[in-house]
C-alpha positions in Angstrom: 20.2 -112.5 33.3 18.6 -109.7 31.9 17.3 -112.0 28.9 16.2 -114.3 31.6 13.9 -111.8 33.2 12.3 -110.6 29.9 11.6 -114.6 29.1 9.8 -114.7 32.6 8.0 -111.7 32.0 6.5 -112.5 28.6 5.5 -116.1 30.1 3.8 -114.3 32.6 1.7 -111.9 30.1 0.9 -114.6 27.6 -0.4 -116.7 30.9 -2.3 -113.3 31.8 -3.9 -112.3 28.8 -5.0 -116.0 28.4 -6.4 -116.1 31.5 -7.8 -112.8 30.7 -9.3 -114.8 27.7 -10.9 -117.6 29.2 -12.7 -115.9 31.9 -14.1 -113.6 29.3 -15.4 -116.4 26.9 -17.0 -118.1 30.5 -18.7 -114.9 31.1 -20.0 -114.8 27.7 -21.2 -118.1 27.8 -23.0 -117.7 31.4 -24.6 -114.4 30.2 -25.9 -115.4 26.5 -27.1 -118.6 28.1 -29.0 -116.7 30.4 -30.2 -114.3 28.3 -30.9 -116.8 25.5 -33.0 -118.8 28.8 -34.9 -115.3 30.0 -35.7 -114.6 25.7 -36.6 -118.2 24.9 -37.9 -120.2 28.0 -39.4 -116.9 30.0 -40.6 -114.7 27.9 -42.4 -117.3 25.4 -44.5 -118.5 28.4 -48.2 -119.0 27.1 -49.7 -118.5 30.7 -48.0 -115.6 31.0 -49.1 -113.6 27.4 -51.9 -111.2 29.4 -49.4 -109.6 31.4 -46.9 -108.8 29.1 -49.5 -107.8 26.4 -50.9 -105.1 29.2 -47.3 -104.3 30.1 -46.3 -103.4 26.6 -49.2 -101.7 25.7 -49.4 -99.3 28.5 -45.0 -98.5 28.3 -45.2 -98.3 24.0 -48.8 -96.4 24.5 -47.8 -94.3 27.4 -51.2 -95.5 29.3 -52.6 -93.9 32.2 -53.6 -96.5 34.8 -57.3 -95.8 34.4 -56.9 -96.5 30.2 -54.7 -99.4 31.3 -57.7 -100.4 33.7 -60.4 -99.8 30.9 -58.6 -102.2 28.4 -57.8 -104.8 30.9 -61.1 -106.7 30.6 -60.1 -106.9 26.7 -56.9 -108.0 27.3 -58.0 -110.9 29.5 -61.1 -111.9 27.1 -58.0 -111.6 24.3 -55.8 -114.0 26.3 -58.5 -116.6 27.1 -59.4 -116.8 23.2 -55.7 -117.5 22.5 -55.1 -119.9 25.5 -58.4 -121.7 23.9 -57.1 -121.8 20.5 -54.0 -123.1 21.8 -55.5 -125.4 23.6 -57.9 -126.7 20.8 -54.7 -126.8 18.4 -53.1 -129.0 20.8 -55.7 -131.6 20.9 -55.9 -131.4 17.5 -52.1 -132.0 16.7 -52.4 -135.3 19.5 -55.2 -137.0 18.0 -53.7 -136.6 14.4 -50.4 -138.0 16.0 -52.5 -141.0 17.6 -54.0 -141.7 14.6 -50.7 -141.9 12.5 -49.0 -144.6 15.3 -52.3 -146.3 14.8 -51.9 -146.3 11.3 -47.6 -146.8 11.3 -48.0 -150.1 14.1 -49.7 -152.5 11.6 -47.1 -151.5 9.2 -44.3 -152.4 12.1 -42.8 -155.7 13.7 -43.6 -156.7 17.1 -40.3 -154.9 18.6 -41.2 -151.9 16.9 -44.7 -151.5 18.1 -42.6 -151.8 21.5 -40.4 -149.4 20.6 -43.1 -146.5 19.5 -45.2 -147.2 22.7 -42.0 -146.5 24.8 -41.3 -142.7 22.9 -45.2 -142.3 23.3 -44.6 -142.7 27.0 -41.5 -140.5 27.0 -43.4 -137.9 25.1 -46.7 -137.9 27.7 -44.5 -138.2 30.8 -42.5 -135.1 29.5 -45.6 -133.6 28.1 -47.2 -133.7 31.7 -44.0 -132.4 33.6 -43.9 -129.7 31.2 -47.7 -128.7 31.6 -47.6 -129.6 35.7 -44.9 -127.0 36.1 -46.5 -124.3 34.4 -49.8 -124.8 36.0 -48.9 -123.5 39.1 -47.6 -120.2 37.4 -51.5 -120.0 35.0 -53.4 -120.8 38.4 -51.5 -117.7 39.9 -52.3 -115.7 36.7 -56.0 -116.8 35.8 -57.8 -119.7 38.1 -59.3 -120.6 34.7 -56.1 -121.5 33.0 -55.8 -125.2 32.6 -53.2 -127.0 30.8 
């Protein structure tokens, strides 16, 4: 009987410390997916580069508020320049894109040409829910900002 318990009991701590396991590798996995989301997604917003250059500066620098007020005109001019740039790059990297499907479609079959009109579609529908949702949050920061 005594055998008997022991059996039970060990059944009941392997059960435990797997249990144990699994809820720690869940955890893991809920907070390096949200961390890798906040690092990745969040942080890496263009539209949202001004404020975290200022914040940076003025917690590495130590800033008073009136120095943090005196470079914020810089900052902005900064972050229009780069949302320009960025903007200009884009276009750029489209119309050298349109111009190779131009170029690639009399190379392909009927089907084909079908077939590369349909992922151009996926890409601008995607393109413009991606640039529609952060809109909103570059009109909040700057009413300049466009997409």
């Amino acid at each position: 009987m005594n055998f008997e318990m022991n059996r039970a009991l060990q059944w009941k701590l392997i059960a435990g410390f797997l249990l144990v396991f699994v809820a720690g590798g869940i955890t893991g996995a809920f907070v390096g997916g949200s961390y890798a989301r906040h690092h990745f997604f969040e942080l890496h917003r263009p539209d949202r580069i001004g404020g975290r250059m200022k914040e940076r500066l003025r917690a590495e620098l130590n800033l008073t508020p009136e120095q943090l007020a005196r470079i914020s005109p810089i900052i902005d001019k900064t972050t229009g320049q780069l949302r320009q740039i960025r903007r200009d790059t884009g276009r750029r990297v489209h119309e050298i894109i349109v111009d190779a499907h131009q170029q690639m479609a009399a190379q392909l079959t009927d089907e084909q040409r079908q077939k590369l009109r349909q992922m151009e579609e996926r890409h601008r529908r995607w393109r413009h829910h991606r640039f529609h949702d952060h809109s909103d949050d570059q009109s909040a920061e700057s009413p300049s900002a466009t997409p």
